[in-house]
C-alpha positions in Angstrom: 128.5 -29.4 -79.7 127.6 -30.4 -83.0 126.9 -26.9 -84.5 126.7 -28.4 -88.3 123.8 -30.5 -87.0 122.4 -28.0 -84.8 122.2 -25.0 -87.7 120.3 -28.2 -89.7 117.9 -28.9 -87.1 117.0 -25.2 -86.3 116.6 -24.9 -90.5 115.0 -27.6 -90.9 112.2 -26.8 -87.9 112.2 -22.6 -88.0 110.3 -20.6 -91.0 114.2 -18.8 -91.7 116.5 -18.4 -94.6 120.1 -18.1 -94.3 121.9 -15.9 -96.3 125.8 -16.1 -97.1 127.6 -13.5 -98.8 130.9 -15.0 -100.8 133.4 -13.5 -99.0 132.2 -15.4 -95.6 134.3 -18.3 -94.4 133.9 -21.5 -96.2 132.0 -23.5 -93.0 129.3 -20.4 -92.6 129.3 -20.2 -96.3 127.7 -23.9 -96.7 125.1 -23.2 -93.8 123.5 -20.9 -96.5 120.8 -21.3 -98.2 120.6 -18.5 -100.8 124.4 -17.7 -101.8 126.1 -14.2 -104.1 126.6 -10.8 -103.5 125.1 -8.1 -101.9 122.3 -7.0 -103.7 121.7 -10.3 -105.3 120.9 -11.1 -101.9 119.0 -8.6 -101.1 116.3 -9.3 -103.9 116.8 -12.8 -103.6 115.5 -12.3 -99.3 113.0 -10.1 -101.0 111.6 -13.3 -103.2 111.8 -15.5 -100.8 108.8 -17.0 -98.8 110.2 -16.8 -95.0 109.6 -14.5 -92.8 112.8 -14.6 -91.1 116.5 -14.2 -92.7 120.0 -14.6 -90.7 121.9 -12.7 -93.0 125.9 -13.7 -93.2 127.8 -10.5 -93.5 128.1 -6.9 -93.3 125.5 -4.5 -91.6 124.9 -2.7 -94.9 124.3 -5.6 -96.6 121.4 -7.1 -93.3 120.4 -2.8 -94.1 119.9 -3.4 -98.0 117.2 -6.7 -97.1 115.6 -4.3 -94.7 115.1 -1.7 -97.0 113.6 -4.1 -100.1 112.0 -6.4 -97.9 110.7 -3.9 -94.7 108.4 -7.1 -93.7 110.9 -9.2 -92.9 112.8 -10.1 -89.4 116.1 -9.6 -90.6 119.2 -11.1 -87.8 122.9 -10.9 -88.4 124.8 -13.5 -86.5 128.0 -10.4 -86.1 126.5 -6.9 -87.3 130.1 -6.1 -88.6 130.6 -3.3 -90.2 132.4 -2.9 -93.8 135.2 -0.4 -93.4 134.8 1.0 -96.9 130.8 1.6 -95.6 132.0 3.0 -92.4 134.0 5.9 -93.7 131.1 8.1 -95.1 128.6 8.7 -92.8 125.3 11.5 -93.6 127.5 14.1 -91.9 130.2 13.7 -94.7 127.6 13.0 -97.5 126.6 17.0 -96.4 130.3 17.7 -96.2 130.8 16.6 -99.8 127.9 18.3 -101.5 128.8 21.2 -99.9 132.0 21.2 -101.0 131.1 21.0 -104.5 129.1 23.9 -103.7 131.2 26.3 -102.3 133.5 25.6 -105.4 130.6 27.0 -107.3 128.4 23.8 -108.5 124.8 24.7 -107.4 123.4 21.8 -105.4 120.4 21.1 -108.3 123.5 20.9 -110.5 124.4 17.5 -108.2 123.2 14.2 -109.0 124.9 11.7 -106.2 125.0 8.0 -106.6 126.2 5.6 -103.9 128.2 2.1 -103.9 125.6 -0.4 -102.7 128.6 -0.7 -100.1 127.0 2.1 -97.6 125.2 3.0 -94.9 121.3 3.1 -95.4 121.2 7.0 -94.0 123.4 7.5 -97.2 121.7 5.8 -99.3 118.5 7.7 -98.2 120.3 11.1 -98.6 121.0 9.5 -102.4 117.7 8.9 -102.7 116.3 12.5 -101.2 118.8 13.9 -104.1 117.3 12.3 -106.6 120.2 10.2 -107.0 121.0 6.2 -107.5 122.3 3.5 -105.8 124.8 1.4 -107.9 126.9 -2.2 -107.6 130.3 -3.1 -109.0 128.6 -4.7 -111.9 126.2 -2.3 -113.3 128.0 1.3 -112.1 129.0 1.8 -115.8 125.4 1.7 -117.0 124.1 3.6 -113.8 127.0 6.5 -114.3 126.0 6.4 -118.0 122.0 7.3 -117.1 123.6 9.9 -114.8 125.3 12.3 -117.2 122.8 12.5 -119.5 121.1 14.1 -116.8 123.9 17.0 -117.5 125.0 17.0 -113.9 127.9 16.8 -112.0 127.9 13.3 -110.7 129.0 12.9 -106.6 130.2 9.4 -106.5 130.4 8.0 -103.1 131.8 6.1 -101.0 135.0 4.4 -103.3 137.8 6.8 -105.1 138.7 3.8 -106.9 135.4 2.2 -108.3 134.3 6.2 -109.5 138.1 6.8 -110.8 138.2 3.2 -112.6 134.7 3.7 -114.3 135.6 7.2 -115.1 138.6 5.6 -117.0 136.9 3.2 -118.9 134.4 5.8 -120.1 136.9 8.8 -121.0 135.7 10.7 -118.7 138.0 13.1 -115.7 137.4 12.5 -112.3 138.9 13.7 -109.1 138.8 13.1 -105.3 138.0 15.2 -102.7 140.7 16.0 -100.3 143.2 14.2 -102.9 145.5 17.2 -104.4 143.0 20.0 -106.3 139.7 18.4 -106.7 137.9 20.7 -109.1 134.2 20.4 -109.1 133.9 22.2 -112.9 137.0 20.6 -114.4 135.6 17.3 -113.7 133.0 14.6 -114.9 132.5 12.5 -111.6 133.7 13.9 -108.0 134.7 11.0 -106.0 134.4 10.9 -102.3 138.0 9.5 -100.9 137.0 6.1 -99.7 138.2 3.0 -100.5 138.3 -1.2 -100.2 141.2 -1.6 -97.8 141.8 -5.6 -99.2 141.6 -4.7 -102.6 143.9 -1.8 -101.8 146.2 -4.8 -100.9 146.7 -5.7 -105.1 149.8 -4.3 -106.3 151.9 -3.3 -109.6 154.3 -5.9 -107.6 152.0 -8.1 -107.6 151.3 -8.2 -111.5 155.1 -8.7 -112.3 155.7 -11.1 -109.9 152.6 -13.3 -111.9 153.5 -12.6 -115.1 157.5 -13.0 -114.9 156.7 -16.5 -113.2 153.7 -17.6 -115.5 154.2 -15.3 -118.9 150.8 -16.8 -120.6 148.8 -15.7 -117.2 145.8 -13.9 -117.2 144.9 -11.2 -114.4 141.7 -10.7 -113.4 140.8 -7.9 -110.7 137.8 -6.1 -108.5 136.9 -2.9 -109.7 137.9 -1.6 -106.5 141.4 -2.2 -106.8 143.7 0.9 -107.4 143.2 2.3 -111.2 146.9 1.4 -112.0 146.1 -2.2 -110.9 143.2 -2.5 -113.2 144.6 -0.8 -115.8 147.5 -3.0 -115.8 144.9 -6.4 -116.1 143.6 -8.6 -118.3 139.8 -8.4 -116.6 138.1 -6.4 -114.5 134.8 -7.2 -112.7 132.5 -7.7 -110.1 132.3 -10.4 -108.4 129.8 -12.6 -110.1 132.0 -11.1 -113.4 135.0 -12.6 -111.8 133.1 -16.0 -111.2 131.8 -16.0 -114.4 135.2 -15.5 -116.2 137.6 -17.7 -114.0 135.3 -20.7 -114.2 134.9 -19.8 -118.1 138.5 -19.8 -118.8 140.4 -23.3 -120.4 141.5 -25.7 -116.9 145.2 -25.0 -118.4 144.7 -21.5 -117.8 146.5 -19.6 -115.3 144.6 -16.6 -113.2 145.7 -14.3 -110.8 142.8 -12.8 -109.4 142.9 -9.8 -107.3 140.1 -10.1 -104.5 139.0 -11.5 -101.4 140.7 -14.3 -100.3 137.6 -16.6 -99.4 136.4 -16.4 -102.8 139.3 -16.9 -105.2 139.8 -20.3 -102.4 136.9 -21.2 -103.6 137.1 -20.7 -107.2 138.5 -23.6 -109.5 140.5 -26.1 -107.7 142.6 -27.3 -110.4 146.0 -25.6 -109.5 146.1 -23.1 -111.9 143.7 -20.2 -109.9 146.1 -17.6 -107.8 145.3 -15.5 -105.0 147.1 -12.0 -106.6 149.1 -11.0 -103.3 152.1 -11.9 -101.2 149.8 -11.3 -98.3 146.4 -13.0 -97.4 143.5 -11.0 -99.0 140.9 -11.6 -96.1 138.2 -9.2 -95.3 138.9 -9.2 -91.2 135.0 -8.0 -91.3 133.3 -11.1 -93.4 135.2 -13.2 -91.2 133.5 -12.2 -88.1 131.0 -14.8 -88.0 132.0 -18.1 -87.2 130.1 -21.0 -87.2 129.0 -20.7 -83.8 127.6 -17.3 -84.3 125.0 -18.9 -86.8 124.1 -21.5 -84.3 123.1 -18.9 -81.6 121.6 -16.5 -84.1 118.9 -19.7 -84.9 118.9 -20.7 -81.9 117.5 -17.1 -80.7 114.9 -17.3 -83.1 114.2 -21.0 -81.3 113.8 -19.3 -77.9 111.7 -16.5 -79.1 114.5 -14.1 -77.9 115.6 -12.7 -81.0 118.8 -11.4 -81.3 121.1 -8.9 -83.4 118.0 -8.0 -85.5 118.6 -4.7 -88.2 116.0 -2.2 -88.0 115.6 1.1 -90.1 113.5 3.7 -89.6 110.6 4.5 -92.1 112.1 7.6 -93.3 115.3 6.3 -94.3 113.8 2.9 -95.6 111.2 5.2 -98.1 113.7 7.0 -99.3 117.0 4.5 -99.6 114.5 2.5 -101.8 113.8 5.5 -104.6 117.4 5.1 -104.9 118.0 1.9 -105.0 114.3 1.6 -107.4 116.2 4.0 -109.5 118.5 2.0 -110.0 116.2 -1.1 -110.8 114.6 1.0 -113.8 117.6 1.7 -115.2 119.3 -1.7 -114.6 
């Protein structure tokens, strides 16, 4: 079968928009019709006029469009899970607040604030907090708004993106069940989660570039390890890392340290690196294959839905304060 001409057809003829996070594989990724991350793709399903969306991705990220956009029929051709998403449930949410309170920081004293990279139930107990959702992009600005709120901030679910931001802005963090994780001697408690592929960017890695190439520029994910991306030229999300790869001189060698589908796709000139000796692929985003989008339309065809993300009402109303919160402050 012709699933190229198939997914076309089915577009072409069904009221549906196909969504394709960056990190997919590159034949899913041209199916799409609305391309970027996460929660760019979230409001951009929110804007759009069709009532249906076959979302390219990770559950949290079919989750996010059901939260924003409660109206719509939202299908996921492989509801895969992102393993950085998958290791905080609400159950360790409750765990880590109450550790922070049994080390003598009063719950009210707690303002939480989640990676966009969870699941809904923890972005609703966020939201039930009073705290915010945040992206890779605008976490500085979001942590920022936080403290002046003179609480302790719980940052959840990635060590790395709370330790890296904590970094830039002077500030001590720690991670729970990491050595001594002080509540009171520190500015941002992290919750010990983490990116496994950007875990894969090494200190190796760095010399290896910049003995080979010594005018190379490295340019990293936010979620990498802190000595990583203190060790690099850039760090940013990955629109940021986009935006300064394809700014850069064509001469200009880059090492870039993140998914591997993405830096492939990134300038084609020779002078763009994938910054590992291993291959960088999220074994999640690459789930869906081609043929998954083909029966995921074609469900929609034969009135037999499939895959499709539901959240309850309670979680939904109170995922989106947090993630309005953020919104306001972005």
């Amino acid at each position: 079968m012709d699933y190229v001409a198939e997914i076309k057809r089915l577009k072409d003829k069904l009221p549906v928009t196909v969504v394709g996070h960056f990190y997919q594989r590159d034949e899913v990724f041209e199916m799409a019709d609305i391309t970027g991350d996460s929660l760019e793709l979230a409001r951009k399903c929110k804007a759009d006029n069709n009532p249906w969306v076959v979302f390219c991705g990770v559950g949290f990220m079919g989750q996010s469009v059901k939260v924003i956009a409660p109206e719509k029929r939202v299908l996921m051709p492989k509801i895969a899970c992102c393993a950085m998403a998958r290791m905080i449930d609400s159950s360790y949410f409750d765990d880590s607040v109450n550790y922070m309170v049994e080390r003598g920081i009063p719950k009210e004293d707690i303002l939480p604030i989640t990676y966009i990279n969870s699941d809904a139930t923890v972005k609703a107990k966020v939201g039930e907090m009073g705290g915010m959702v945040c992206t890779s992009s605008n976490a500085y600005k979001i942590i920022e708004k936080g403290l002046q709120s003179g609480k302790k901030i719980l940052f959840v679910p990635d060590r790395c993106l709370g330790q890296n931001f904590a970094n830039s802005m002077g500030l001590k963090s720690c991670v729970i069940g990491e050595g001594e994780c002080d509540p009171k001697e520190a500015d941002i408690i992290c919750f010990n989660g983490f990116c496994s592929v950007h875990q894969l960017f090494t200190l190796d890695d760095i010399k290896f570039y910049r003995e080979r190439y010594p005018d190379i520029l490295i340019a990293v994910h936010p979620e990498c390890d802190p000595k990583v991306v203190e060790a690099s030229d850039f760090v940013g999300s990955t629109s940021q890392l986009i935006k300064y790869v394809n700014g850069l001189s064509p001469d200009q060698k880059v090492a870039v340290g993140t998914e591997y589908n993405l830096v492939n796709r990134m300038r084609s000139n020779g002078n763009t690196f994938v910054l590992s000796s291993t291959k960088p692929e999220c074994p999640t985003m690459n789930e869906t294959t081609i043929e998954d989008l083909y029966l995921t339309l074609k469900s929609i065809e034969d009135n037999s839905p499939i895959n499709e993300i539901f959240v309850d009402e309670n979680t939904i109303k109170y995922a989106n304060l947090a993630l309005e919160r953020m919104l306001e402050i972005n």
